[in-house]
N, C-alpha and C positions, 0 to 999 in steps of 0.2 A: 724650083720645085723642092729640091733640097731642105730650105730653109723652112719650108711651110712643114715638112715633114718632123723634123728637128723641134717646133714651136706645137705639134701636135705629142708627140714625146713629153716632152716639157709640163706640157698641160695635164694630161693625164697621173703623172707621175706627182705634182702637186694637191691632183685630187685626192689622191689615194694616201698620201701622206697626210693633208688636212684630217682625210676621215677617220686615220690610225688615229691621230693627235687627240680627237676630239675623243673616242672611246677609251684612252688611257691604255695602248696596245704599245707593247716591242714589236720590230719587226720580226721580232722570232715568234712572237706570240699569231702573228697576223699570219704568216708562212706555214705554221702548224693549221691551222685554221683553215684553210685553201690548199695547202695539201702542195706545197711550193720551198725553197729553199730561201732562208733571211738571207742570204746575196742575191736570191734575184727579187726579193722585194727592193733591198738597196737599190740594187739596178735602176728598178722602174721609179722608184721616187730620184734619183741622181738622173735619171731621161737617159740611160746608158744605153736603155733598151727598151720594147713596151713587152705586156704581156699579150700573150698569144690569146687570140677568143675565145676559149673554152675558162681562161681567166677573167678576162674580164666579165665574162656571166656569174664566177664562182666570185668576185668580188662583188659584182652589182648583189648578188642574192643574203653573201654575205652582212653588206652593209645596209640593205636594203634600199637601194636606190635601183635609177633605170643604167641600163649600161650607158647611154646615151647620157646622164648625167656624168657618169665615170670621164667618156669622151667627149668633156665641154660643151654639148649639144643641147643642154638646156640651159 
């Protein structure tokens, strides 16, 4: 179960990086934005850590996607 958890980390944290990448965002820029710290953006893109769900809605709304996008579910 471990590893499923680890690979769901992962996943997400690549999302959220793609989607900084693609708007031409620092992750300082991205942290200011959501109201978050540029080391726990690192965090979440490096899978150190995920973000809590009241982030990940402030990301989905951000980026305008579904949070369900954010967590690999579409």
């Amino acid at each position: 179960m471990q590893k499923i958890f680890y690979n769901y980390i992962m996943n997400i944290g690549e999302v959220i990086k793609e989607l900084r990448l693609e708007r031409d965002l620092s992750q300082q820029k991205l942290a200011e934005a959501i109201g978050v710290s540029q080391k726990a953006i690192d965090y979440w893109e490096r899978g150190v850590n995920e973000p809590k769900a009241s982030y990940v809605a402030r990301l989905a709304d951000f980026f305008e996607v579904t949070s369900d996008y954010l967590l690999g579910r579409e």
